[in-house]
N, C-alpha and C positions, 0 to 999 in steps of 0.2 A: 217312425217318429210320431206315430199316431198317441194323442192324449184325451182316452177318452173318457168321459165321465158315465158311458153307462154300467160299471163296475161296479154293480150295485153292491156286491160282498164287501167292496174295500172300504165305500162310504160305510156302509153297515159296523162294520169294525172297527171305525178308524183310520183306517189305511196306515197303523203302526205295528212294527212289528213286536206282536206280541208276545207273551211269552207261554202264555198255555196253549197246548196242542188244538185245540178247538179252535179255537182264534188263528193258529198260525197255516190249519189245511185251506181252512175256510178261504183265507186271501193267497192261499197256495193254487187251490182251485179255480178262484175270479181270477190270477192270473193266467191262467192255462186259458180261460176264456176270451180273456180282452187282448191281453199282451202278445199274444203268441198265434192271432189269428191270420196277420200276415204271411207271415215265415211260416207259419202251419199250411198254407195252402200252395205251397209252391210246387212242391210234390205234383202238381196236376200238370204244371206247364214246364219246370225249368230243366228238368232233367232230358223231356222229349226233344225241347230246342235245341239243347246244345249236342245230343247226341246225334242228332239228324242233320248240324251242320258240321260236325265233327268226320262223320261216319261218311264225307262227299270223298274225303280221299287218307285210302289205307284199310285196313281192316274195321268192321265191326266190335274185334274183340279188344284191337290195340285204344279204339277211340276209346272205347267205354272203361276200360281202365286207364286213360288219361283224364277224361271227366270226372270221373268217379272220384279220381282223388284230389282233381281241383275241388272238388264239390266239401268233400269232407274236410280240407285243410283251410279252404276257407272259412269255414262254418267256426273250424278252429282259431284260425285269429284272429277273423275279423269281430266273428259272435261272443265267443268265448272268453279268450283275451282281451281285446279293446272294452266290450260293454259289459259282461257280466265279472270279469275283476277287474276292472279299471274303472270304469265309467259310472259303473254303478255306487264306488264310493266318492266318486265328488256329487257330493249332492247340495242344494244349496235350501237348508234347513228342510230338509228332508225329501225336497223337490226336486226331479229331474227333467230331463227337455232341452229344446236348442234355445230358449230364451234363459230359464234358469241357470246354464253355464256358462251362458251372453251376459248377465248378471253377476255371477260370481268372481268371471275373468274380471268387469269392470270395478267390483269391490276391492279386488287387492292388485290391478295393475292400471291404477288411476293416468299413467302417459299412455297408456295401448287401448285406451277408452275408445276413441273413436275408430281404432280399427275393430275392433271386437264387436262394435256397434254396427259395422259394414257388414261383417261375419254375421253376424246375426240376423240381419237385415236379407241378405246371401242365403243362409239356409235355410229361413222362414219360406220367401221365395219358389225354392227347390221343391221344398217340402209339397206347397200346394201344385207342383206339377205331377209328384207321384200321386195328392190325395185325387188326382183326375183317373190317371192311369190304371190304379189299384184297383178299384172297383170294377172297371170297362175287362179286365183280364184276367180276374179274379172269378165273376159271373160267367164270362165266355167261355173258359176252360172247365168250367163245369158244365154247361150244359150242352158243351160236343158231345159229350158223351150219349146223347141221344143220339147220334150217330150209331153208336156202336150196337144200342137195343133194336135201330131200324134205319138202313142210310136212304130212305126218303125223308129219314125225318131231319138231313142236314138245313131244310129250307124253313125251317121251324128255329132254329136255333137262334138268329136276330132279334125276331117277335119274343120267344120264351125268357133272353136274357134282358130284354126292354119292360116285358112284364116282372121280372123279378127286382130291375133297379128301380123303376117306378114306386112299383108296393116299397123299395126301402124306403126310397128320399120322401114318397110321401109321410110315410110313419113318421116323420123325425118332428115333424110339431106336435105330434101327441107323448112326446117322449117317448125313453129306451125303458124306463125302471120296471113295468112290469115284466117283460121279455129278458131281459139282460142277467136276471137269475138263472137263467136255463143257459145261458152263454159257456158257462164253465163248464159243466157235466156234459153237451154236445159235443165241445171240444175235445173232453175227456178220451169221449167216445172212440171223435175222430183220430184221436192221434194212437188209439188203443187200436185201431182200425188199421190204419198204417203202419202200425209195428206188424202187424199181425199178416197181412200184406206181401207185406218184405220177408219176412221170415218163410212164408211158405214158398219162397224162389229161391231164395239163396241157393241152398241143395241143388237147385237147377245147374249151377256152376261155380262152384267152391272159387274156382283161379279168379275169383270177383273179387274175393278179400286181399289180392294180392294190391288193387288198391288204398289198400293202407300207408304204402309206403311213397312219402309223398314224389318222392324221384320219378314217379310217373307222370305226373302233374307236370314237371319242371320240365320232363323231357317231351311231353307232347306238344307245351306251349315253343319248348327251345328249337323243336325239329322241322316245327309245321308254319312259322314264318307268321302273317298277316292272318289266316285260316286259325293261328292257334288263339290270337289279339283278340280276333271274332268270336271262337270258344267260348273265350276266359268273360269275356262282357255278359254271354248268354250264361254261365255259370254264377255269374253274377247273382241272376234271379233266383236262389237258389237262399240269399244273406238278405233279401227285401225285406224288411220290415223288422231288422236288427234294431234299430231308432227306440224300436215300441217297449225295448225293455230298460233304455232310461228315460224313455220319456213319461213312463208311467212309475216310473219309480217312489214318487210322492200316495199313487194310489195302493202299492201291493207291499212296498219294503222290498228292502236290497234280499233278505234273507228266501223270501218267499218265491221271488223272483228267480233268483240264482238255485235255487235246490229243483224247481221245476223245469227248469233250462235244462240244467243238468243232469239229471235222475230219471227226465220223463220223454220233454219235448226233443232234447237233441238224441236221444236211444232212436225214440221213434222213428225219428226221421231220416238218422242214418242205415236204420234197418230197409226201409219204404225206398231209398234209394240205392243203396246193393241190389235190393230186390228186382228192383225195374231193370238197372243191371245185368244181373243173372240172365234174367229173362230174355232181354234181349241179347246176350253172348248167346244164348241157346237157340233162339229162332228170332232171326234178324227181321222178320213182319213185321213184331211189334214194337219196331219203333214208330210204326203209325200211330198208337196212342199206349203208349207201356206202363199207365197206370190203371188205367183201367182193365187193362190186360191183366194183372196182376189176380183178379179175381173173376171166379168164375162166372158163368152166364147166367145162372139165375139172382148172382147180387149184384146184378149190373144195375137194377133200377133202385134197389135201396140204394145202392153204392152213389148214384146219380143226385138222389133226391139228399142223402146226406152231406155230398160235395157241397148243392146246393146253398144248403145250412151253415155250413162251416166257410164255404166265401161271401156268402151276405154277413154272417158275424166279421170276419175280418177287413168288410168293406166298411160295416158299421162303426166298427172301430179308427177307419180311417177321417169316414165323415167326422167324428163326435172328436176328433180330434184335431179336424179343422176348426169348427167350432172355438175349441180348448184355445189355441195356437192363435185364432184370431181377435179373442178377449183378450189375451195375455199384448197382442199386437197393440190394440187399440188403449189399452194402461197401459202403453210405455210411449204414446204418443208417434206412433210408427205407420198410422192409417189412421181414418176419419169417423167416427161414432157409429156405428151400428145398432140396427135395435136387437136387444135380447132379451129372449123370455125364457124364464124360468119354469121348468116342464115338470118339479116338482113340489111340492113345501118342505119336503124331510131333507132331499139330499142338493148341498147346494151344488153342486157339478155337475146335474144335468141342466145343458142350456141348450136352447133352441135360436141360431142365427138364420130369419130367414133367408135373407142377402144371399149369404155365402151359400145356405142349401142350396137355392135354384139354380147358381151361376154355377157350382158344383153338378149338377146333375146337367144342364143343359151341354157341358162341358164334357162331360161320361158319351151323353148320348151322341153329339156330333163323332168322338172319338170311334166308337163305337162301329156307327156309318161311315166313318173314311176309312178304319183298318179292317174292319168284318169276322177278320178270326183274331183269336188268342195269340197265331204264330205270329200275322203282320205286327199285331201288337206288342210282342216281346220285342222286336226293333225299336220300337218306341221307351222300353220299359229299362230303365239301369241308370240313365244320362244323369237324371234329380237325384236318385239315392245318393250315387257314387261321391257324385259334388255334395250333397249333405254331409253325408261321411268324413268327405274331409276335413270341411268346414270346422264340424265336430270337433277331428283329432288335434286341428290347429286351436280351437278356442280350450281345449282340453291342457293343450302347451303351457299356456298359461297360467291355466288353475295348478298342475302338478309346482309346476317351478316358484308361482308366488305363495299360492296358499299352501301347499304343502312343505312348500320350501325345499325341494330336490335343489341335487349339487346342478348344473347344468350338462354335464355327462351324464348324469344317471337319466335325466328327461329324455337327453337325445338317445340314450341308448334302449328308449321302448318309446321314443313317439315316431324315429325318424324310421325304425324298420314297419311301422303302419302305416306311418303315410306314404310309403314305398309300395307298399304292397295293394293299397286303395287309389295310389295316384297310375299306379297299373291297368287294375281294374278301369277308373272313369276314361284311362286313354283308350281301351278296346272298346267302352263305351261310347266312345268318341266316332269310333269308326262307324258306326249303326248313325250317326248324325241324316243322312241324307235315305233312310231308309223309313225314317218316323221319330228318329233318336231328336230332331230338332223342335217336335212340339211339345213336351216340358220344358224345352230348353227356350221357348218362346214365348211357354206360360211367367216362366221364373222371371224372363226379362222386363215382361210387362210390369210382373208383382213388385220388380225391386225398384222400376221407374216411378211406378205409384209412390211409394213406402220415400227414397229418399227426396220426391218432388212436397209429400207433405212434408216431411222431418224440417225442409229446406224453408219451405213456405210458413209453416209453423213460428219457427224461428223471428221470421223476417215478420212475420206479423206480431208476433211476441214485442221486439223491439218496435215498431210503428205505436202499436197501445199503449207503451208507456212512457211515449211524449206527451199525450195528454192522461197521463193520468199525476195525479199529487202525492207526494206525501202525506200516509194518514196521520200521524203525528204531529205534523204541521196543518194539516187541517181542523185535527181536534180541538190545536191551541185556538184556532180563528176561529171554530163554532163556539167556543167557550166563552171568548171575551166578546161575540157578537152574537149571541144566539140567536138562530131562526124559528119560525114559530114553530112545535110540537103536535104532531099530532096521536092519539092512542094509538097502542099495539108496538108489534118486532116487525123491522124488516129483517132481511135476509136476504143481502148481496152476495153472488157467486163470483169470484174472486182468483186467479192463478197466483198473484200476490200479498196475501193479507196486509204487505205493510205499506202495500200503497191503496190510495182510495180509488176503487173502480171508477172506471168510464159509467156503467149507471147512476149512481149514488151521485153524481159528479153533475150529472144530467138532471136528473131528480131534484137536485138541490138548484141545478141553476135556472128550469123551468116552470117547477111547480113553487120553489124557495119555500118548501116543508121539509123537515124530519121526523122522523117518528121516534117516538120517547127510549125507545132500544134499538140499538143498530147493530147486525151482527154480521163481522167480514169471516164469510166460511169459504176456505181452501182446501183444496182436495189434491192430496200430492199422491202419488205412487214410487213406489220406495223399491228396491234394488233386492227385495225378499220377497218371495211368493205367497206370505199370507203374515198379514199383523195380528199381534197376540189381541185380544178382545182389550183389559187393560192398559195398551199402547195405541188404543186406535184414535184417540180425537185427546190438545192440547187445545184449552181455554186459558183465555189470557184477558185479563179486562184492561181495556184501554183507560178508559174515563168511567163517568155516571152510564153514559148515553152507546158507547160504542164498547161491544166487546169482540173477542177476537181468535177463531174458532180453524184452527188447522185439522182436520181429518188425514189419516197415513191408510192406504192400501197397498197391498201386494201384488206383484202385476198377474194374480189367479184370480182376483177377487174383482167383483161389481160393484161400486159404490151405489150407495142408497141415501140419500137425504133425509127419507125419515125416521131410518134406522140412524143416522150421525144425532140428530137432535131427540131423540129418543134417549140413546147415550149419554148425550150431554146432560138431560133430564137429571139422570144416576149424579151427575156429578152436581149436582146443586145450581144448574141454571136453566132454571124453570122457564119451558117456552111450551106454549100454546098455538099449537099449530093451526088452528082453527083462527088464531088472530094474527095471525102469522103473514105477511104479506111479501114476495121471493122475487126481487130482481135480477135479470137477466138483461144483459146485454148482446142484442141480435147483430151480429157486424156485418153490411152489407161490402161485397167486397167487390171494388173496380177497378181494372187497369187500367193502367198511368206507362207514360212514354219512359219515364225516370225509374223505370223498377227493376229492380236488384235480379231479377228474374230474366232467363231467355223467355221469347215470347209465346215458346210454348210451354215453356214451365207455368208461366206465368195462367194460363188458360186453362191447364190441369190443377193447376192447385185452385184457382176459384171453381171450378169444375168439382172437386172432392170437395171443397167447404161447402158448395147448397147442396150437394147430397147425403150429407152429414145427418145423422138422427139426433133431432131436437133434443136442446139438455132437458128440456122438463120431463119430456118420457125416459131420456137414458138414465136421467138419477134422479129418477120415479117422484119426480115432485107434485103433488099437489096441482091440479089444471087452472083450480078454480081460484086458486093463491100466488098465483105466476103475475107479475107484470114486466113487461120485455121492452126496452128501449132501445128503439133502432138508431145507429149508426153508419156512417159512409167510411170505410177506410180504403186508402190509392196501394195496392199494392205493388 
């Protein structure tokens, strides 16, 4: 579900699917880089887990062709079918992601609003338990593998993976954009690496393709009881990071997306896991590490140093998509202002949240210290996908049935054999619960308690504000027929209203009893589409002489900017001088009241998130020295 913005190719391009060859390898390529980094690296972990839990009771040869063909048939509907032709074409003006279909569902099923809002709320959630996971067992299973060059070197392996997530999470304030070009062609590498892998084992044991047929699957999981449930969860890890190719769908295009899935990433990967396979039908060792195994002894260290490479890009991709995921959160009013800075001037997607960096990394590292290796960690790893997943398929229900307008058989007849098959998966998931399966599933809790105690709190303050606030309309007419004294210059009230007269202005007027000769109510709304056309972003309305009245529209991708809106406005013929420019804010102090609409501890989390809140003059980058802020007491 990763949406990351260091795709420097797709920015470079456009991220639309073009139509000359150049343009279309080019975001062919950044997709193999960004998109495909998770699912690209699973080859190191998922295939050893399940084979080694598989392989406690029965043959060696029988589990591995039960795996083997869980592995692939998954790959097959869940990857294949649900997100690269399904999912990839609801897109929601040319964006994909778990908020863009949260979005799209609520566009055309205006009564299922509020559950879709849950579901989203729900998956966001999930999401940042894997953005924890992903990285903590992405780095570890790569650098087991010093084991395999030296086994004294297992007591190195904590240290060497804390030096590698350090160096990432530090880089992420300096930006991705100079590095993220190379993201592609590594990955290239890697997965050219991995075919190459697998094919040289195969031959080891031809009766390996015999899992193609998926009756092997069926009948491993049907014969082997609770052991098989257990399997199918660690099989799992094998479809992590499916999310990334709709979530990045606004960055690569459906087209670029889907032909590298097809033609490149999933070959590879299916050959890389036969191969491991083979291997191990041949000589049962190496399921102590059977990817590594795969290649001889003296490419153990590139092999090592490349894995490397190739789980920090897929980790990176996980970070910069938390990021992505938490901007889109904070424009649709779902969590409390964050500061963000922008890591580049060319490409506006790359952003840097420090917040969520640290709490992300401190997160990685504790994980890291409780489970130690990659194995303990795959108990932990499937819980958050799986429940994304579904999330997904169910907000997916929606869109086919409204926006597409299917018959209602036709929707159940391809949404209900997925959620069948995913509601599978998260219940073997389910079983790993008391093994490490529980802390995503404790991260997500937290996240969704956050998310609906502000939504909730939001609301209730929303309504509180506009008992005292007036009627601009009927204010106008009473500044008209009573005018108060004038003084030079614009203010510039910030407003969730335009058409009622802020709690500042309101203050302002009854304290000081001045206006200023131009008054301007700017609102900044976020709109149900991931990006506003340039043309459609800011409606000017003139009230009176004195007061005009200034709506700005964003996309829940996008960062508003207040200089950039009156800038804007400039082009459309209302000339403001930002330098005489004077910006009211209203600072609302928030304290509980016996009377509040609130449990008491709702009530203490949500004042809790409002003073941890990033000041609006920094988040829509207003002018420091142009700011005046009028404090307020509201009883929540």
């Amino acid at each position: 579900m990763a949406q990351p913005q260091a795709s420097l190719q797709a920015a470079d391009f456009g991220a639309v699917e073009g139509h000359d060859s150049k343009n279309f390898w080019a975001l062919a390529l950044g997709s193999v880089g960004v998109v495909f980094g998770d699912i690209g690296t699973s080859p190191l972990y998922a295939f050893k887990e399940a084979i080694t839990a598989a392989s406690h009771r029965g043959t060696v040869a029988e589990a591995t062709l039960g795996v083997l063909s869980l592995i692939f048939w998954s790959m097959t509907f869940v990857v294949t079918v649900k997100y690269v032709l399904l999912l990839l074409r609801a897109d929601n003006k040319g964006e994909g992601g778990m908020f863009a279909l949260m979005a799209l569902g609520q566009s055309v099923a205006r009564r299922s609003a509020p559950l879709l809002a849950a579901f989203g709320i729900a998956g966001a959630s999930f999401f940042y338990g894997d953005a924890v996971i992903t990285p903590a067992i992405s780095v570890l299973s790569a650098v087991e593998g010093l084991t395999l060059v030296a086994p004294q070197f297992e007591v190195a392996v904590i240290p060497a993976a804390l030096i590698v997530l350090t160096g990432l999470f530090w880089m992420q304030s300096h930006g991705t954009a100079r590095v993220a070009r190379f993201f592609g062609p590594i990955m290239a590498v890697w997965f050219a690496i991995l075919a190459l892998g697998g094919l040289m084992h195969i031959a080891d044991n031809l009766h390996v393709l015999l899992a193609l047929n998926p009756l092997y699957g069926v009948e491993f999981v049907y014969t082997h009881g609770v052991l098989g449930l257990t399997v199918m969860g660690l099989v799992f890890l094998a479809c992590t990071g499916a999310e990334a190719l709709y979530a990045d769908l606004g960055h690569f295009g459906r087209r670029p997306i889907t032909v590298s899935w097809l033609y490149f990433v999933m070959p590879a990967l299916v050959l890389n896991y036969f191969g491991q396979g083979a291997l191990v039908m041949n000589d049962a060792n190496a399921i102590e590490n059977p990817f590594y195994r795969l290649y001889p002894q003296f490419a153990l260290v590139p092999m090592l140093i490349l894995s490397t490479f190739a789980t920090v890009i897929a980790s990176q991709a996980v970070i910069t998509g938390a990021f992505s995921l938490t901007r889109q959160a904070i424009q649709l009013g779902l969590i409390p202002r964050f500061e963000i800075k922008h890591t580049s001037e060319s490409i506006a997607g790359q952003i840097y949240i420090p917040r969520v960096n640290w709490m992300l990394f401190v997160f990685v590292v504790m994980v890291i210290f409780a489970f130690r290796t990659s194995s303990n960690l795959a108990a932990a790893y499937g819980v958050s996908v799986t429940a994304a997943m579904v999330i997904d398929t169910l907000m997916a229900f929606f869109v086919i049935w409204k926006c597409w307008e299917w018959p209602l058989w036709r929707v159940a007849l391809v949404v209900i054999p997925l959620l069948l098959i995913e509601q599978a998966f998260f219940s073997a998931n389910v079983l790993k619960l008391l093994e490490g399966g529980w802390v995503p599933l404790v991260i997500a809790c937290m996240l969704a308690i956050i998310m609906f105690t502000w939504v909730r709190g939001s609301r209730l303050l929303v309504k509180l504000t506009k008992r005292n606030e007036a009627d601009l309309d009927w204010l106008v007419r009473k500044l008209e027929a009573k005018p108060p004294h004038r003084v030079p210059g614009t203010a510039v009230f910030l407003t969730g209203d335009p058409y009622a007269a802020p709690t500042s202005m309101m203050h302002n007027l009854k304290h000081n009893r001045v206006m200023h000769e131009r008054n301007i109510l700017l609102s900044i709304r976020t709109v149900e589409t991931p990006r506003v056309a340039r043309h459609e972003r800011i409606a000017i309305e003139r009230v009176s002489d004195h007061f005009i009245r200034i709506v700005a529209r964003y996309g829940f991708m996008e960062t508003p900017s207040v200089p950039k809106i009156l800038e804007h406005a400039r082009r459309k013929d209302c000339n403001i001088d930002i330098g005489a420019t004077s910006f009211f804010l209203s600072r609302r102090s928030l304290r509980k009241t016996p009377k509040s609409e609130l449990p008491r501890w709702q009530e203490r989390l949500f004042i809790a998130l409002a003073a941890s809140a990033e000041d609006a003059t920094t988040y829509f980058q207003i002018p420091t020295d142009r700011v005046v802020e009028v404090g307020t007491q509201v009883a929540i």
